[in-house]
C-alpha positions as CSV (number, residue, x, y, z in Angstrom):
1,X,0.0,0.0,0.0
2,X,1.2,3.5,-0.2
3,X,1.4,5.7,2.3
4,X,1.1,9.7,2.8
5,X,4.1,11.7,3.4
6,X,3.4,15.7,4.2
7,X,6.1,18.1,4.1
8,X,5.6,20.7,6.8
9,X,7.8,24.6,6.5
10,X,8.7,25.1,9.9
11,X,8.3,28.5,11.3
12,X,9.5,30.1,14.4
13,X,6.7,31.3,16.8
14,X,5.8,34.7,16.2
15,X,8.0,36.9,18.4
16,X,10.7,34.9,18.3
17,X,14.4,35.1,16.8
18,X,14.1,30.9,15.6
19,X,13.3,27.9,16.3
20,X,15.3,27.6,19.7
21,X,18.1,25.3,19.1
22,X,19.1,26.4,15.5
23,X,20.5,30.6,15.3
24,X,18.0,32.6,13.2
25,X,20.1,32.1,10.0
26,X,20.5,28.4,10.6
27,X,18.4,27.6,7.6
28,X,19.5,30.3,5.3
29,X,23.3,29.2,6.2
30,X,22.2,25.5,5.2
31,X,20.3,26.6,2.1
32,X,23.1,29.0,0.7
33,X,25.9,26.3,1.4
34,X,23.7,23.8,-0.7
35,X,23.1,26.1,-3.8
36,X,25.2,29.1,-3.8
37,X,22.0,31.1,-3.9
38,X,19.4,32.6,-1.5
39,X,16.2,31.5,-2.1
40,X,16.1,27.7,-3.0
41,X,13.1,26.4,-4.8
42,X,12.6,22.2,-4.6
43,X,10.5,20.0,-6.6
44,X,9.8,16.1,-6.3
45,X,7.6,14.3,-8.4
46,X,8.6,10.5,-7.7
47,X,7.3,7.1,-8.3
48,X,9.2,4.4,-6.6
49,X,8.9,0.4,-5.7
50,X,11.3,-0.4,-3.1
51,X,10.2,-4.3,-1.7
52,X,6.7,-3.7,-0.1
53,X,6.9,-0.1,-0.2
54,X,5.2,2.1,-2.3
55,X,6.6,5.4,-2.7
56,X,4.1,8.1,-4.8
57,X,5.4,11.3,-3.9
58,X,4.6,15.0,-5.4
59,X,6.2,18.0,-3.1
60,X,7.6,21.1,-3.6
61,X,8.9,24.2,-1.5
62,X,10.9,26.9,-1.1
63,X,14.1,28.0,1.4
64,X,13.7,27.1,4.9
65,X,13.6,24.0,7.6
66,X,10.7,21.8,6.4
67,X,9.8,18.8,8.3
68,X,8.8,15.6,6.8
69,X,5.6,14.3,8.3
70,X,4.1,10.5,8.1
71,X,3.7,7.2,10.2
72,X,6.2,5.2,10.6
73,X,7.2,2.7,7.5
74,X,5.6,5.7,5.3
75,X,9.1,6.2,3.2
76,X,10.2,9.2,4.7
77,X,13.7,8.4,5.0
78,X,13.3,6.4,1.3
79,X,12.3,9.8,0.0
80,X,15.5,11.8,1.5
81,X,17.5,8.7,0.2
82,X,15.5,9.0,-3.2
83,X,16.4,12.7,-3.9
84,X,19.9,12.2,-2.9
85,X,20.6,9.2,-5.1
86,X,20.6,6.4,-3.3
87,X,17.7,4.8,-4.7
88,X,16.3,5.5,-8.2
89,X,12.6,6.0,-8.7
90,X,10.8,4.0,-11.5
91,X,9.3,7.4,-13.0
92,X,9.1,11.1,-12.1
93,X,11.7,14.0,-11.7
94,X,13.5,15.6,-9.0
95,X,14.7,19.2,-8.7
96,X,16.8,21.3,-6.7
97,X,17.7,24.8,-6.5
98,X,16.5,25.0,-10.3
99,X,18.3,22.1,-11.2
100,X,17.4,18.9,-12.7
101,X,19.0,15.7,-11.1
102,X,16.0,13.2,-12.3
103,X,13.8,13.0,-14.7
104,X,12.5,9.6,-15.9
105,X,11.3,10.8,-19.7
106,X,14.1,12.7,-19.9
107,X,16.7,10.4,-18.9
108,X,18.4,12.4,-16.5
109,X,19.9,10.6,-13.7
110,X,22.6,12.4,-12.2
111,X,25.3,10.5,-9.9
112,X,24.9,10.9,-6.5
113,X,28.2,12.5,-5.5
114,X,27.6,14.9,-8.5
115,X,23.8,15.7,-7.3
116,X,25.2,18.4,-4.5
117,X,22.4,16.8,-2.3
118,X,23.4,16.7,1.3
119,X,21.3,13.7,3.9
120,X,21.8,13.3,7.1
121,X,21.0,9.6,8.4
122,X,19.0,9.1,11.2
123,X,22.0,8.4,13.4
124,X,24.1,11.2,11.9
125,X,25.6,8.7,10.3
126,X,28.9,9.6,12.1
127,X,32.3,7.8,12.4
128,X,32.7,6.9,15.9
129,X,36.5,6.7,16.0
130,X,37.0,10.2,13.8
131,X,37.0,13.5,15.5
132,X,34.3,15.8,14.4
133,X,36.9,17.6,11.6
134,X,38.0,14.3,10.1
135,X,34.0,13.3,10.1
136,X,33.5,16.2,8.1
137,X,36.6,16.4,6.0
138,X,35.6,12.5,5.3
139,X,33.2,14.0,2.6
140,X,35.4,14.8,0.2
141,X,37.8,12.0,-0.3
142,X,35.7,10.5,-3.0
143,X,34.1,14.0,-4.6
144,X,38.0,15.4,-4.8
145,X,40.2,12.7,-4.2
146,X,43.2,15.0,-5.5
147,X,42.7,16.9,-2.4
148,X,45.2,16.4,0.3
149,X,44.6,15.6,3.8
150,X,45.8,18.9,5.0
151,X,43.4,21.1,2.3
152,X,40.2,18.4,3.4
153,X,40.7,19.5,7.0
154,X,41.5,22.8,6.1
155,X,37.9,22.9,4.2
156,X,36.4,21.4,6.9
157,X,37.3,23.7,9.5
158,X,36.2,26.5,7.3
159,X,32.3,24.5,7.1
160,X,32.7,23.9,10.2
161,X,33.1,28.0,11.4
162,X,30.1,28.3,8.6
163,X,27.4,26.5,10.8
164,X,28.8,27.5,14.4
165,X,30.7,24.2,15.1
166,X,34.6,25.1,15.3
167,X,34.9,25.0,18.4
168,X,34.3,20.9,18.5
169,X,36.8,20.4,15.8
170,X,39.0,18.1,17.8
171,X,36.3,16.5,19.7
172,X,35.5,12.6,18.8
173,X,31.8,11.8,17.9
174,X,31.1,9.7,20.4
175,X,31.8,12.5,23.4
176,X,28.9,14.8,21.0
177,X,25.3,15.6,22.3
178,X,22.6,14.5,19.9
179,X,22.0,18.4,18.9
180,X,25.9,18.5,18.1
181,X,25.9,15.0,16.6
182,X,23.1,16.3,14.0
183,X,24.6,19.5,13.5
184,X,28.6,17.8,12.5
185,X,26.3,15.4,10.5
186,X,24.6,18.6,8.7
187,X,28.4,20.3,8.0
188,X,29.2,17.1,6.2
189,X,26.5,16.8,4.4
190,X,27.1,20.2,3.0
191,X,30.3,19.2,1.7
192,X,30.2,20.0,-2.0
């Protein structure tokens, strides 16, 4: 059967600066990191049969957090995995920030590492035995494998500043809070 999946813009309460635990520009850091631009508009149009699951999905939105709402087993997390490659839908098109990275008539399938689509796993999918710079810096070995060590931590530092986690650099993963956990495992998936 197929199940219904609502995305949800999440808005700060009137009167206040955000939505407590993320800085007022939280989103709008995320979003410009992503697409170089301010304002990013997203479209999803997807079918997809993954074992039992049926996945029939049409969203779109602008910048901002947005919240993806639906029972449990409803394909939430198939979705995120959907749009950033990991699984390829049987028809439909996906696009970001103006950008087409699916389209089934079209055939338009661009590679995940090339789709510039950050996900963050449900257990941040961090490294336990890295420290929260080599977590990060992690992200590019295979997007620019000419890099060197010292220019991957060096550009990880720098993401790192951009989202207000520096000062954990040196920390390992395992010593994180779950708020700082999510937030290393947002840095890295901003990696581009």
């Amino acid at each position: 059967s197929c199940c219904r999946i609502r995305a949800i813009a999440l808005r700060p309460p009137a009167g206040t600066k955000g939505l407590g635990f993320v800085p007022d520009n939280y989103a709008r850091t995320v979003t410009q990191a992503l697409t170089g631009e301010r304002r990013m508009i997203w479209q999803v149009s997807v079918r997809l049969q993954l074992g039992e699951l049926r996945l029939d999905v049409d969203l779109s939105g602008e910048q901002g957090p947005l919240a993806l709402v639906g029972p449990n087993g409803s394909g939430k997390t198939t979705l995120l995995r959907t749009i950033a490659g990991a699984h390829r839908p049987q028809s439909g098109q996906i696009q970001v920030g103006g950008r087409t990275i699916f389209d089934s008539k079209q055939g338009v399938d661009i590679p995940p590492e090339d789709r510039h689509v950050g996900y963050v796993p449900q257990g941040y999918g961090l490294f336990p035995h890295l420290s929260v710079v080599e977590n990060v810096a992690f992200g590019w070995i295979s997007r620019t494998p000419r890099r060197t060590r010292a220019e991957r931590r060096q550009a990880a530092m720098e993401l790192l500043e951009r989202v207000g986690c520096a000062h954990l650099a040196h920390r390992v993963s395992t010593t994180l809070s779950g708020g700082e956990q999510q937030r290393v495992g947002i840095a890295r998936a901003l990696v581009k």
